[in-house]
C-alpha positions in Angstrom: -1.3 40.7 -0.9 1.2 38.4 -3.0 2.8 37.6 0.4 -0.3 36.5 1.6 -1.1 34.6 -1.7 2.7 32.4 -1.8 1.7 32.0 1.8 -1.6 30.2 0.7 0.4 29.0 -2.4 2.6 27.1 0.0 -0.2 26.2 2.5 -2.2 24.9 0.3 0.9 22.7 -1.5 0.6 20.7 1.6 -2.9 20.4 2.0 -3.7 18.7 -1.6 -2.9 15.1 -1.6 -3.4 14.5 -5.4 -0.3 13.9 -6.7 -1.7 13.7 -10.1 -0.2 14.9 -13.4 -3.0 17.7 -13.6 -3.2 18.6 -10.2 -2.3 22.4 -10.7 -0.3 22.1 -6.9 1.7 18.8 -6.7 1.8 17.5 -3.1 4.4 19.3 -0.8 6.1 22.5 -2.3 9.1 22.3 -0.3 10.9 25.6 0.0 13.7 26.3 2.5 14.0 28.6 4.2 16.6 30.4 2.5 13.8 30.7 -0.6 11.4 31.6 1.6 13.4 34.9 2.7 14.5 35.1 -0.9 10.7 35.9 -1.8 9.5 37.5 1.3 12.5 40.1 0.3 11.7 40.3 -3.8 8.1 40.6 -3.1 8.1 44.0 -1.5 10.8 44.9 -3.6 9.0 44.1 -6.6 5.9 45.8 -5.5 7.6 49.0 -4.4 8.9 49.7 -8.2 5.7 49.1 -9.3 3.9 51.3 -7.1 6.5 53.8 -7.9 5.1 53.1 -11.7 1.9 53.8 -10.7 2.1 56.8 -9.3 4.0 58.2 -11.7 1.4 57.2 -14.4 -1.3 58.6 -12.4 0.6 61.8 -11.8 1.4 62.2 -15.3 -2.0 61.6 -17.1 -4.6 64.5 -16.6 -8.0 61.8 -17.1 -8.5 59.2 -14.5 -10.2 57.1 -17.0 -6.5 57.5 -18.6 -4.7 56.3 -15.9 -7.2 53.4 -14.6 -6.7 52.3 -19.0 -2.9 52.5 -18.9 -2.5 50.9 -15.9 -5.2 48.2 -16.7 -2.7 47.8 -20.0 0.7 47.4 -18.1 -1.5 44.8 -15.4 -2.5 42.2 -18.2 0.8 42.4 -20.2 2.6 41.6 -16.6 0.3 39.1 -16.0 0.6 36.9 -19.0 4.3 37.5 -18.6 4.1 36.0 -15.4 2.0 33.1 -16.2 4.0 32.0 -19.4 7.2 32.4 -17.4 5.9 30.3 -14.8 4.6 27.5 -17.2 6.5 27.3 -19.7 10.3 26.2 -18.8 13.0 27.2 -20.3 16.4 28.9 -18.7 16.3 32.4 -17.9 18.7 34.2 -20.3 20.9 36.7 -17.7 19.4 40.1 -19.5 16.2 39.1 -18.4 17.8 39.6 -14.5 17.9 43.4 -15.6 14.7 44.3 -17.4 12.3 45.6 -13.5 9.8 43.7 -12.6 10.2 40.9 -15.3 13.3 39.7 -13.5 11.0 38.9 -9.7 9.1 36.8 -11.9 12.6 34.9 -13.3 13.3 34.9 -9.7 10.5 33.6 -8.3 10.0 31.1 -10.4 14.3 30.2 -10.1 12.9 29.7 -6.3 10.3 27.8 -6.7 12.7 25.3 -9.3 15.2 25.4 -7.0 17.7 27.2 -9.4 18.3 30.3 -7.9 21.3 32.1 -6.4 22.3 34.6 -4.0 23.7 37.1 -6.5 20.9 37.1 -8.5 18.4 37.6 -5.6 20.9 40.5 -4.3 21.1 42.3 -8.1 17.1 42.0 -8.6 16.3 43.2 -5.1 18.9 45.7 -5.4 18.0 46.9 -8.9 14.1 47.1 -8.1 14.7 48.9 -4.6 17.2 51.4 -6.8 14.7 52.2 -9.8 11.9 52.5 -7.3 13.6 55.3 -5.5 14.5 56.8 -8.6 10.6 57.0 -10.2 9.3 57.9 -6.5 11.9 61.2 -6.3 10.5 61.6 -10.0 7.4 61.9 -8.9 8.5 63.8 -5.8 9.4 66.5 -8.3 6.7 66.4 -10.2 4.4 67.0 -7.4 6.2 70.0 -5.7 7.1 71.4 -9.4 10.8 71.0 -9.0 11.3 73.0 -5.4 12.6 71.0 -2.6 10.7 73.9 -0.3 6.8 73.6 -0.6 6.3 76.2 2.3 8.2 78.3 -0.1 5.9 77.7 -3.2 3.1 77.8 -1.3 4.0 81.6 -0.6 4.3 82.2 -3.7 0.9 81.2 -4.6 -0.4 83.0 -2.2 1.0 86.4 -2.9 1.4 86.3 -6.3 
């Protein structure tokens, strides 16, 4: 779904002919296509760590109306991270490049300023794709209790 929504984001650039101060989309986004890869491949990336995060919350909570509030919680603080990053300029400091999931939003809005480099893109897509792994084989063992064999626990279940 964000794919779909930069798509629109970039559509839709093109389709508004205010030029205006307070037009929210000034006319013609123009990305290259270089930027474009760059966040067709941090999207996903992104998105994978984060439903890594979910899961685990939902795994680890016992309440569903637990998880839907803690998730609800991380949601909005993301999303007013995002939206004062993307508003409010200033230079990303290079820690913020390590801290998952804040740094797609320094890199997305680095592509859409035109100030972003390879290396960057590289270490965030590398670093979400890395800690996404590492929360999904968490949750991996939290769901088979440890044992790489469910057959086997599953025959213990049965005659114990």
């Amino acid at each position: 779904s964000s794919l779909i929504t930069f798509l629109f984001l970039f559509i839709s650039s093109w389709l508004n002919r205010s030029n205006d101060v307070g037009s929210l989309l000034p006319f013609g986004l123009l990305l290259m296509p270089d930027q474009l890869l760059y966040l067709i491949i941090s999207i996903p990336a992104c998105a994978f760590i984060l439903t890594a995060f979910c899961f685990l919350v939902a795994i680890t909570l016992e309440k569903f109306e637990d998880t839907t509030a803690n998730l609800q919680l991380v949601l909005l603080l993301l999303v007013l991270g995002f939206f004062i990053r993307m508003f409010v300029y200033w230079d990303p400091v290079t820690l913020e490049y390590a801290i998952p999931v804040h740094n797609t939003i320094v890199l997305i809005r680095d592509i859409l300023m035109s100030d972003v480099s390879l290396p960057a893109v590289i270490f965030v897509i590398i670093e979400n794709t890395a800690l996404g792994l590492i929360v999904m084989r968490k949750c991996a063992q939290k769901i088979t209790g440890g044992q790489n064999d469910r057959s086997n626990k599953r025959q213990k279940k049965i005659f114990n």
